[in-house]
RODO-2510 file (C-alpha; in nm, 4 decimals, decimal comma):
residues 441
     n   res          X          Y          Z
     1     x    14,0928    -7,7346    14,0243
     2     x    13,7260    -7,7999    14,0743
     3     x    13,7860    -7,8638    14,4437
     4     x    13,9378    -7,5685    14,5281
     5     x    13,6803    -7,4061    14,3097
     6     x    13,4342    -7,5405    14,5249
     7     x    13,6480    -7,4170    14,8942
     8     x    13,6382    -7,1170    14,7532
     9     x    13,3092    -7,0546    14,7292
    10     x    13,2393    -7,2059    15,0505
    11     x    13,4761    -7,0326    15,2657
    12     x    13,3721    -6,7056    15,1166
    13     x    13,0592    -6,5554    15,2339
    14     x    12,7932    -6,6625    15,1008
    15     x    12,5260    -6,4899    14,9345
    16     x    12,1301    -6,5064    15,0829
    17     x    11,8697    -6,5049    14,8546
    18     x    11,7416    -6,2094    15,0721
    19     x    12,0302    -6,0390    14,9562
    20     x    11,9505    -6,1087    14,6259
    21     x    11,6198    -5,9420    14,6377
    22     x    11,7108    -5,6762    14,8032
    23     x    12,0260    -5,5612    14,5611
    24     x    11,7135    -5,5306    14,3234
    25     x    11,5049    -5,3571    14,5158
    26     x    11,8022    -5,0983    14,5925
    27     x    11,8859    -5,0936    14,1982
    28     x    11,8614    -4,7784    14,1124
    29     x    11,7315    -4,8848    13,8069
    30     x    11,4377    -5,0580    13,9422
    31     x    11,3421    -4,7491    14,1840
    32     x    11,3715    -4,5159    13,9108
    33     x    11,1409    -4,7527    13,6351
    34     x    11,0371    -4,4881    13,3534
    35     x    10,7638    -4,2707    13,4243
    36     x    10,5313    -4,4647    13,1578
    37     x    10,6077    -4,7894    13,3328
    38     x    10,5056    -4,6498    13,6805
    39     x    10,1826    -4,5010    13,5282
    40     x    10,1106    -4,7924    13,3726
    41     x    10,1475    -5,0371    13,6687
    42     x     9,9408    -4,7696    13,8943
    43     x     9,6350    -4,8089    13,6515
    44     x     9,6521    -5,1668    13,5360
    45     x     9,6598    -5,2013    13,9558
    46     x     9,3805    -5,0040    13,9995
    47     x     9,0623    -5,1920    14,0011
    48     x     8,8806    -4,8487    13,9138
    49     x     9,0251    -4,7367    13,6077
    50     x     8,9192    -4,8132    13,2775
    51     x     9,1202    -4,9457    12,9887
    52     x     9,0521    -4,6115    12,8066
    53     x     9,2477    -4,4545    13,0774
    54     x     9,5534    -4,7513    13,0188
    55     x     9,5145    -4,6400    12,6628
    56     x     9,5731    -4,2922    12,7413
    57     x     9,8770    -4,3790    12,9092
    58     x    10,0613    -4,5674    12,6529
    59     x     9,9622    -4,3034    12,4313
    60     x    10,2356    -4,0836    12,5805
    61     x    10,4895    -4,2701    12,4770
    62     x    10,5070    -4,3501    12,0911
    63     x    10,7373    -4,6411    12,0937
    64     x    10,5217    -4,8323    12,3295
    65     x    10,2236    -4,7255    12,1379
    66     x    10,3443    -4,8225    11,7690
    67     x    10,4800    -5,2060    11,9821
    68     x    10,0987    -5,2617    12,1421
    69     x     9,9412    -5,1953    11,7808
    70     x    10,2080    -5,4396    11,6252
    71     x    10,1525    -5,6776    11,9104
    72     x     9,7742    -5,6594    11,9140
    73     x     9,7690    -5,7535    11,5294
    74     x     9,9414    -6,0669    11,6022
    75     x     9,6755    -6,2175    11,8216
    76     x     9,4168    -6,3363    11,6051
    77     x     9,3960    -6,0526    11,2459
    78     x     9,1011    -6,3258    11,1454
    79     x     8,9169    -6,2627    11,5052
    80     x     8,9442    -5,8599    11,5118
    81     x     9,0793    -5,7321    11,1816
    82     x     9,3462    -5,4675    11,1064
    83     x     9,3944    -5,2710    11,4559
    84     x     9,4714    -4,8767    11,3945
    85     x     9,3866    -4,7616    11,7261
    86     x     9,5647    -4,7755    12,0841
    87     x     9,2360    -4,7759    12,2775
    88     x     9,1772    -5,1203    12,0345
    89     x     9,4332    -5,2843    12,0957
    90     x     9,5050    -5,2131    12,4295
    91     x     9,1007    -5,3840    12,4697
    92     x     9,2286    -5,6628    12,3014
    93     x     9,5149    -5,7325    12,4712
    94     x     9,3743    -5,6200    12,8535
    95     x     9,5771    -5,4689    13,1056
    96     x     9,7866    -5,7525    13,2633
    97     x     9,9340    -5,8054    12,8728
    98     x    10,0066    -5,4233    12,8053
    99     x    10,1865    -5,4520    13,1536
   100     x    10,3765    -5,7625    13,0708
   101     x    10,4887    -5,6360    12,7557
   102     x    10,5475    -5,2940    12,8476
   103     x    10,7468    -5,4103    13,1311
   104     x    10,9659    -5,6548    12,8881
   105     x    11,0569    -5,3276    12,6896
   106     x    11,1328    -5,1199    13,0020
   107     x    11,3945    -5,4214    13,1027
   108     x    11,5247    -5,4193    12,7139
   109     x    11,6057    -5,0285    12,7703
   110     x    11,7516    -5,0200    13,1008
   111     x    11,9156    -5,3659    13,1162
   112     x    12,1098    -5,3544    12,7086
   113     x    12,3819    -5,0892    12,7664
   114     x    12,4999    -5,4177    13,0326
   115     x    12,8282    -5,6748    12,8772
   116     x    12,9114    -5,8437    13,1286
   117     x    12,8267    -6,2039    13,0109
   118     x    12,4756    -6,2745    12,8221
   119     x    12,4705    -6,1645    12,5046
   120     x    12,1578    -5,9515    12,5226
   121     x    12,0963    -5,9923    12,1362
   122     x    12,1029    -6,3735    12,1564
   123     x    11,9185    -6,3205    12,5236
   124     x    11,5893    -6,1471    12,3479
   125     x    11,6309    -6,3486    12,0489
   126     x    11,5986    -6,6502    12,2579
   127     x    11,2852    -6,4378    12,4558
   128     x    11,0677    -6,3337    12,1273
   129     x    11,1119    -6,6837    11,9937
   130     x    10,9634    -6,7951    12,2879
   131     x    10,6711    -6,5474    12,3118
   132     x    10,6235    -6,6919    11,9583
   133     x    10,6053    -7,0408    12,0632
   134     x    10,3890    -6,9758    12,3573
   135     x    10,1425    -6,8098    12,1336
   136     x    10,0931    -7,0468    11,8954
   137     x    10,1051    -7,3343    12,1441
   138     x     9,7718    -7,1328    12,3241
   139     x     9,6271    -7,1115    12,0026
   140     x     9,7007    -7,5118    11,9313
   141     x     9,5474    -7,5828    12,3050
   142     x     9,2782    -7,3502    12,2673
   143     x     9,4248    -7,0952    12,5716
   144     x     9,2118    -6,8524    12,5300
   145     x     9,4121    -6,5674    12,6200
   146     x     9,6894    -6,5981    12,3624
   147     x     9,8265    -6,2507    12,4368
   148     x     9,9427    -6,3515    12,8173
   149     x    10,1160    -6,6240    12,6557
   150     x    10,3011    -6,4361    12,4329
   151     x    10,3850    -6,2051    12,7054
   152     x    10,4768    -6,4732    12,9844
   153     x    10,7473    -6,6041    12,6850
   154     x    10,8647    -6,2566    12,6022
   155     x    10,9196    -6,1422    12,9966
   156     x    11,0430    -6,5591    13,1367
   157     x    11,4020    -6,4974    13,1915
   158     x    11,4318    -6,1493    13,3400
   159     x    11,5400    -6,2776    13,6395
   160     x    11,8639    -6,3462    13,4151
   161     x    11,9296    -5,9529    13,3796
   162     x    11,8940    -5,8696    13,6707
   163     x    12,1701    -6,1534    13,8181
   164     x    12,3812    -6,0651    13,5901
   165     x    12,3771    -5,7029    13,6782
   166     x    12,4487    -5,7715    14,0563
   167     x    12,6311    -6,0656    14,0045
   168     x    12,8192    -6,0933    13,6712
   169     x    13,1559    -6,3168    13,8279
   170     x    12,8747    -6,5676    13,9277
   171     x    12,6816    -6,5576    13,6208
   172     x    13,0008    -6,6228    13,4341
   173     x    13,1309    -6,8720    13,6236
   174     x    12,7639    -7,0793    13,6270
   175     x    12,7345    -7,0733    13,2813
   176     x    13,1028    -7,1855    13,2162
   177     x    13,0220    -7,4674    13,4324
   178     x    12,6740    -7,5810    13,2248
   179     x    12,8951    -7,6007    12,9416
   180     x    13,0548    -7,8659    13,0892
   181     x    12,7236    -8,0129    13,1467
   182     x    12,5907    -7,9076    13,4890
   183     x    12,2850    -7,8488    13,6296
   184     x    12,1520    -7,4769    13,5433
   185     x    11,9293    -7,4393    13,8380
   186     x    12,2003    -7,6816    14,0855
   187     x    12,4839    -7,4301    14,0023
   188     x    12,2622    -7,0818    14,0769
   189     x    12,1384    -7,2394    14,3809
   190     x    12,4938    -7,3546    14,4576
   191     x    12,6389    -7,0232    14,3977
   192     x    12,3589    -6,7469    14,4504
   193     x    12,1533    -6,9242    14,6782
   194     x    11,8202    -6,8859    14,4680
   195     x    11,7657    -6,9181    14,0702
   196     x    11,7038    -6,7123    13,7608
   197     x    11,3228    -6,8475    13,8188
   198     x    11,2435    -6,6812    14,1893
   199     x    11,4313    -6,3749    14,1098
   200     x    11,2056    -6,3051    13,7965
   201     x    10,9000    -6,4230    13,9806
   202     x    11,0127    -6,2003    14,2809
   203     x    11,0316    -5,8775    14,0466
   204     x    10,6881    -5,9311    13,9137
   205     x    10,5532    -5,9620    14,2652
   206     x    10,7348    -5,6482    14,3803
   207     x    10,6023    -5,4357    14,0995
   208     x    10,2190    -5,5767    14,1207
   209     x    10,1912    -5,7895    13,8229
   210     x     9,9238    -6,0230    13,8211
   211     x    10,0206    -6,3841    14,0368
   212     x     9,9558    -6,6319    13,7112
   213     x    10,2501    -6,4262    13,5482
   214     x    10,4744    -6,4842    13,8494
   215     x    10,3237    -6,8217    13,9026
   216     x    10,4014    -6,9428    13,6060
   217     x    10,7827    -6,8121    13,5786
   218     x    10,8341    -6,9901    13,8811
   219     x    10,6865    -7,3221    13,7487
   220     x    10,8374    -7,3351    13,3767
   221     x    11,1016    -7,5701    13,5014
   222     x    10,9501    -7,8271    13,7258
   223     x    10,8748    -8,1391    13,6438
   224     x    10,5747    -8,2050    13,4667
   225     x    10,2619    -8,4453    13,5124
   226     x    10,0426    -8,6557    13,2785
   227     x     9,7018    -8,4674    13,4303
   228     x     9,4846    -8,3153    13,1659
   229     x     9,4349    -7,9378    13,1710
   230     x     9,4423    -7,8241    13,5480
   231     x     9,3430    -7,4337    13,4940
   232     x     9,6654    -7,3231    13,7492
   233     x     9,9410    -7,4737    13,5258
   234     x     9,8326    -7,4293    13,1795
   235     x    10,0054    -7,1506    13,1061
   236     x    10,2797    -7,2824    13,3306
   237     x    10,2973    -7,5887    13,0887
   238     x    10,2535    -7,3716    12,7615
   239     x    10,5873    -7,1697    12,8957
   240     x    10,7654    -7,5440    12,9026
   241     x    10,6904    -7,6528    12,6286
   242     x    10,7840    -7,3536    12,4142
   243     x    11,0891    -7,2966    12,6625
   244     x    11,1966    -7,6654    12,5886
   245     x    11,1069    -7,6707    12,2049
   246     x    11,3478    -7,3640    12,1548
   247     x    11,6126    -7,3045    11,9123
   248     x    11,7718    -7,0523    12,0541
   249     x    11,9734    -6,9880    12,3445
   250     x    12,1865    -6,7233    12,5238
   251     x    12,3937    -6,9855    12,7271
   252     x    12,4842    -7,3441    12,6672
   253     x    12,2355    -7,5847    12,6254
   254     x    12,2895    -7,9755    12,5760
   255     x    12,1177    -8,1828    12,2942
   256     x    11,7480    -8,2458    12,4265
   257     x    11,7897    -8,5994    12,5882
   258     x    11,5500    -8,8674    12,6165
   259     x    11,3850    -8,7507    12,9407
   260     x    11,3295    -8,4099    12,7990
   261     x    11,1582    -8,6076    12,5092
   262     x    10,9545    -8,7643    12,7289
   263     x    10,8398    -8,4191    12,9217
   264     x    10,7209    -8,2656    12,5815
   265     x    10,5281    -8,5547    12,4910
   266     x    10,3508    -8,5359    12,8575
   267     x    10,2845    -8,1464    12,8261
   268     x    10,1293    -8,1861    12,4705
   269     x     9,9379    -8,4939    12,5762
   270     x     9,8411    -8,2532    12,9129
   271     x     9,7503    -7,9317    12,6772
   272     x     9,5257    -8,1902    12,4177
   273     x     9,7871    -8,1073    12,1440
   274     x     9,8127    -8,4233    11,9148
   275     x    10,1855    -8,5043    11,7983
   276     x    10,0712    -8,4765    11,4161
   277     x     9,9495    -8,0951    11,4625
   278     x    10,3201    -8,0461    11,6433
   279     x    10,5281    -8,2043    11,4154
   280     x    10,6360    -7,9424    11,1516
   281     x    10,6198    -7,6481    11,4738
   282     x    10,9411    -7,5408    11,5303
   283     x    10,9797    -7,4925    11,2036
   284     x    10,6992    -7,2214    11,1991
   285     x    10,7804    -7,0876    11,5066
   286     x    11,1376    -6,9987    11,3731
   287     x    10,9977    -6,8648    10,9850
   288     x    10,7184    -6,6569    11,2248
   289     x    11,0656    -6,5410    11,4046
   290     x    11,2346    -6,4229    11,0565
   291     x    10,9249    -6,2505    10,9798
   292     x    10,8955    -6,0813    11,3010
   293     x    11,2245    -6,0144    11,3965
   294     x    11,1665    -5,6177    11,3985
   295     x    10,8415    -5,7421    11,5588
   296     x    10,8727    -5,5295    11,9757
   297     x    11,1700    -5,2686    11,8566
   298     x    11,4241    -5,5140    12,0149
   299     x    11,7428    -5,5800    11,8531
   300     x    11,7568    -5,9851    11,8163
   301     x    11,9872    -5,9354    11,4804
   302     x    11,9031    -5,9258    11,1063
   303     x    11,7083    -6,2005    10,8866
   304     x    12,0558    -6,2985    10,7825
   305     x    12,2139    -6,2991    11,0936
   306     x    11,9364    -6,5552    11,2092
   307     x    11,9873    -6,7703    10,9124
   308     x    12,3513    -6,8031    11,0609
   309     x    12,2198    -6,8304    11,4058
   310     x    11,9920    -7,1015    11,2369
   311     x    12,2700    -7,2848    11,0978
   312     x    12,4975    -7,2586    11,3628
   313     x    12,2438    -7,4132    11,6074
   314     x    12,1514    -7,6807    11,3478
   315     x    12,5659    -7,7852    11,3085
   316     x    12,5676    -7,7815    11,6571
   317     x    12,2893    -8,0140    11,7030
   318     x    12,4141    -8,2599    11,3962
   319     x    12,7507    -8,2709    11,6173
   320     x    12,5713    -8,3720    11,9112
   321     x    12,3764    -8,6208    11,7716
   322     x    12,6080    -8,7810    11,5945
   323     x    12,8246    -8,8253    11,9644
   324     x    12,4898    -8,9387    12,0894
   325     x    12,4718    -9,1834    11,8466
   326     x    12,8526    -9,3236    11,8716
   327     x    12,7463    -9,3142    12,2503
   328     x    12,4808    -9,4821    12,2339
   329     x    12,6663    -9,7736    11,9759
   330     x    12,9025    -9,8154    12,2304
   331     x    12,6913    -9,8436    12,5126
   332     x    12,4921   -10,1243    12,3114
   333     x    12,8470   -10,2472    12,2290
   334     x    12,9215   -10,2698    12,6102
   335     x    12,5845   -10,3803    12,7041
   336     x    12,6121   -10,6987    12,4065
   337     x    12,9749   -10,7711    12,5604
   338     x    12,8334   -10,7814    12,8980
   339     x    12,5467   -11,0181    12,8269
   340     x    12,8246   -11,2342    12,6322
   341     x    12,9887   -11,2108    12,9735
   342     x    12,7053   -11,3072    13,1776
   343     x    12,6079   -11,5866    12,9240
   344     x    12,9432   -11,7429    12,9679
   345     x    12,9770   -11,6745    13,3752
   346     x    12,6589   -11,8321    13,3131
   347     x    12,7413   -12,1434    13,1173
   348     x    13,0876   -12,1739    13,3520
   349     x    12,8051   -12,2577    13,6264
   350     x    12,6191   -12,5213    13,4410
   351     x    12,9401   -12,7192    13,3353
   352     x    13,1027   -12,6511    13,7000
   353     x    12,7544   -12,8020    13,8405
   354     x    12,7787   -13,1067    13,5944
   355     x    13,1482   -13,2029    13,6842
   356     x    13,1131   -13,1544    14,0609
   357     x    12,7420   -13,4139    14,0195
   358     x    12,8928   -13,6849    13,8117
   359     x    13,2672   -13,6386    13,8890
   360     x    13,1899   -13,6298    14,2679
   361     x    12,9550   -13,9755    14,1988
   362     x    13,2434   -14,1157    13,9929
   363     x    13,5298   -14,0431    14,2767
   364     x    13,2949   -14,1883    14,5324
   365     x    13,2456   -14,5134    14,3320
   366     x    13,6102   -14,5351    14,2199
   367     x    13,6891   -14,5097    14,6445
   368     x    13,4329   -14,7652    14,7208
   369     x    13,5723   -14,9995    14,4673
   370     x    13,9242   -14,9864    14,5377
   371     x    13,8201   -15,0249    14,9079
   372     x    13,7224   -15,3393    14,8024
   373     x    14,0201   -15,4896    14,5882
   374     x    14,2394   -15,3912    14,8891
   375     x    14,0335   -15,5654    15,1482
   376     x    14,0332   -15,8954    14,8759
   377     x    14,4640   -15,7892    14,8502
   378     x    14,5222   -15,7759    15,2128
   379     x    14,3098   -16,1016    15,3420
   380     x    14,5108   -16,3079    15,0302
   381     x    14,8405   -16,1316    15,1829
   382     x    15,1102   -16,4019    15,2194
   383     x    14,9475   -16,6544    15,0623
   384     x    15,0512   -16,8466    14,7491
   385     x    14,8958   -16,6353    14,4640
   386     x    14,5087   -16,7492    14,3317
   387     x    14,3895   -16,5549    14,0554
   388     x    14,1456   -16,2853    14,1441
   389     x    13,7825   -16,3480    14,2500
   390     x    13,4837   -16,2564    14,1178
   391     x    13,4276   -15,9179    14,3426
   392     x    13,7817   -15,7921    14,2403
   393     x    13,6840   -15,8234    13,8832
   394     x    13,3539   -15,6765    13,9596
   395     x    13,5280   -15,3574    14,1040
   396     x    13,7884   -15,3323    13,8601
   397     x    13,5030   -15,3073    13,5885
   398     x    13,3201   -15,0303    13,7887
   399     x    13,6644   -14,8554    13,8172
   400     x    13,6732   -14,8767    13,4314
   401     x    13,3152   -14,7693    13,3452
   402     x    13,3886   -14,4361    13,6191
   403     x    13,6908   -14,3848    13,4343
   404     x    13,5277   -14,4041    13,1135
   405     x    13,2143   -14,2501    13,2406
   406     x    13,4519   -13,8573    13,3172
   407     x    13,5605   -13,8668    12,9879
   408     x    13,2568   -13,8279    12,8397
   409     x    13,1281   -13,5868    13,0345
   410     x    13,4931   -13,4237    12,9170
   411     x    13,4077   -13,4864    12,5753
   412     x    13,0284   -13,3599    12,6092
   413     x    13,1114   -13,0237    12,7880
   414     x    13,3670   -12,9422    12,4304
   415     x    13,0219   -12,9444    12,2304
   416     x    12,8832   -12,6062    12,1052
   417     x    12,4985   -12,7508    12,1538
   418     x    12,3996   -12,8895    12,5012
   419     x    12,0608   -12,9134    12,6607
   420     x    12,0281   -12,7911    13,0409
   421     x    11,8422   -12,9611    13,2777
   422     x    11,6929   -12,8247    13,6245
   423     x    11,6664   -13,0648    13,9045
   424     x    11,4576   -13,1027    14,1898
   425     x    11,6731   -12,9239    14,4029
   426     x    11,7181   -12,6023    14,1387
   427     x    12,0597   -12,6543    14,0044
   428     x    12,0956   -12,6717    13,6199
   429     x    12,3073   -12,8753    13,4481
   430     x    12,4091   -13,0234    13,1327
   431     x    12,1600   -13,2976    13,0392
   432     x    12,4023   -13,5575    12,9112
   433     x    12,2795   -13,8684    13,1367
   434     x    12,0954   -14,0668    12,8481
   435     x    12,3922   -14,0255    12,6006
   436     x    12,6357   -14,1386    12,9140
   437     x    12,4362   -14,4860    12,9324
   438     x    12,4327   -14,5060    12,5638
   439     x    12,7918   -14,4864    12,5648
   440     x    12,8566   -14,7266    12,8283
   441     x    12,6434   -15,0015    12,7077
***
């Protein structure tokens, strides 16, 4: 089944990531953005105007202007105190965030009405809780502007809508295939011939958003190093961390493994966040999420509904831990049965390498001396019989002590505790020489 999955894909034709950007471009959605939007990207573009006259604009539109006072109150209510004005709290939260956030709520509005395969509830649920996390992660690393974090959370997966829209059969059929534990980024490139991550970073370019937003969308997934605070990929590193930390998710996502472990402990060490202050964070970050959940006027489901959501995550992640954990007994299981293996393929060696020394000594004697007696047999051929000389008594008792001398080395080798010994020329074997002599005296 997989393999004609996969000549079916390949024999039809496939899709260019040109393609890709241009089916968004030629969205009709995307040309015709709300008027608000378009006034609002003109003047956050426009190094000339003032953020009185950004004010003004979000002022038309009451929704938008009722989200940017909420919004601006959740930076820092200690810094600034209560915010009642739109010309505030667009000042505190400066142009590029009133355009990220302004375009997350445009994309909310145009992209919901869409069921083709991401649940768009669970999709912003997953998108706030983020904005969440990368706000109080800039606030832990001392970022100093916490409200493009929040808004490089809220606006991360976009790219996602607008794949879906264009491409819904290849969507589906990527995220039927991570739930069977495949790449996410392997299967869009395998499939759409780009990623969630370049699409979203492509529509912030096209409508003139500022590069660290794009930048950083296009970064959230790479690989991370243990550097300390380079200034391009903080807030790059900020989006991982809260991306990885997350609890919830609009498509199937496997158990955080031990490499993924390792990755947030390299992006706290590189944001100077100390493991004690992180400890008891996702924690807040989802409480901050039941408190907030009305928080941008997007539908992410009732308190309740996130308690479920909560729960449901939280039997999911017991399930998978506890198959971790069976996996990982049996792999120790396998691993201890293996070294038992290799232990006795190894002991095998040292008793094969002690027969063939002394066994191959003791044939060689045992040859020599019966050599002898026949030489002593066939020059006393024909004659009248005279009782054995002294050199056939001498090799008969050399026969005897060889004899002697294999069985117990045969006895030896059936003890449980033997000493090895290496020789000169790097083979190990038993060391059972002294307790031969003692034996043969």
């Amino acid at each position: 089944m997989e393999n004609h999955l996969n000549k079916l894909v390949n024999n039809r034709m496939m899709i260019t990531e040109e393609q890709v950007f241009e089916s968004i471009r030629n969205d009709p959605r995307i040309k015709s953005i709300p008027q608000v939007l378009s006034q609002i990207i003109r003047v956050a573009s426009d190094e000339k105007s003032s953020i009185h006259d950004l004010a003004g604009v979000v002022f038309q539109d009451p929704v938008l202007t009722s989200i940017m006072l909420k919004l601006s109150n959740s930076v820092d209510k200690a810094l600034y105190g209560k915010i009642s004005t739109i010309g505030a709290a667009v000042n505190i939260l400066g142009k590029d965030s009133v355009l990220a956030a302004v375009l997350a709520i445009s994309l909310y509005r145009l992209y919901q009405k869409d069921k083709y395969v991401i649940d768009k509830v669970h999709f912003w649920r997953h998108s706030i809780e983020t904005a969440i996390s990368c706000r109080e992660i800039a606030r832990l690393c001392r970022y100093k502007a916490v409200e493009e974090a929040f808004c490089i959370g809220l606006i991360h997966d976009i790219g996602f809508l607008l794949l879906e829209a264009h491409y819904p059969g290849e969507i589906k059929k990527i995220f039927e295939k991570i739930e069977k534990g495949n790449d996410l980024l392997l299967l869009e490139q395998k499939y759409l011939n780009t990623t969630h991550i370049r699409v979203g970073s492509y529509l912030l370019k096209y409508w003139n958003l500022p590069s660290f937003f794009s930048d950083a969308i296009a970064q959230h997934h790479e690989d991370v190093t243990e550097e300390k605070n380079i200034p391009e990929s903080r807030l790059s590193r900020i989006l991982m961390l809260a991306n990885l930390i997350s609890t919830f998710h609009f498509y199937p996502v496997p158990v955080l493994t031990e490499m993924d472990l390792r990755k947030i402990s390299m992006i706290c060490n590189s944001l100077n966040i100390s493991q004690d202050k992180f400890k008891d964070f996702q924690v807040h970050i989802v409480e901050t999420l039941l408190k907030e959940s009305s928080f941008l006027d997007i539908k992410i489901g009732s308190s309740t509904e996130l308690l479920e959501a909560l729960n449901s995550v939280l039997l999911k992640k017991y399930i998978q831990l506890e198959k971790l954990l069976r996996d990982f007994d049996e792999r120790q299981e396998q691993i201890a049965k293996q070294k038992m293996v290799e232990q006795k393929v190894e002991w095998l060696k040292i008793i094969t390498n002690t027969l063939f020394h002394y066994i191959n000594n003791t044939t060689a004697q045992i040859l020599s001396e019966s050599e002898k007696i026949n030489h002593i047999l066939q020059e006393k051929k024909g004659e009248d019989f005279i009782p054995p000389n002294k050199a056939v008594f001498d090799s008969t008792e050399i026969i005897k002590n060889s004899v002697q001398r294999i069985s117990i080395i045969l006895d030896s080798i059936k003890q449980s505790e033997l000493k090895t010994k290496k020789y000169s020329n790097g083979i190990e074997m038993l060391d059972i020489e002294e307790k031969i002599k003692s034996q043969l005296e």
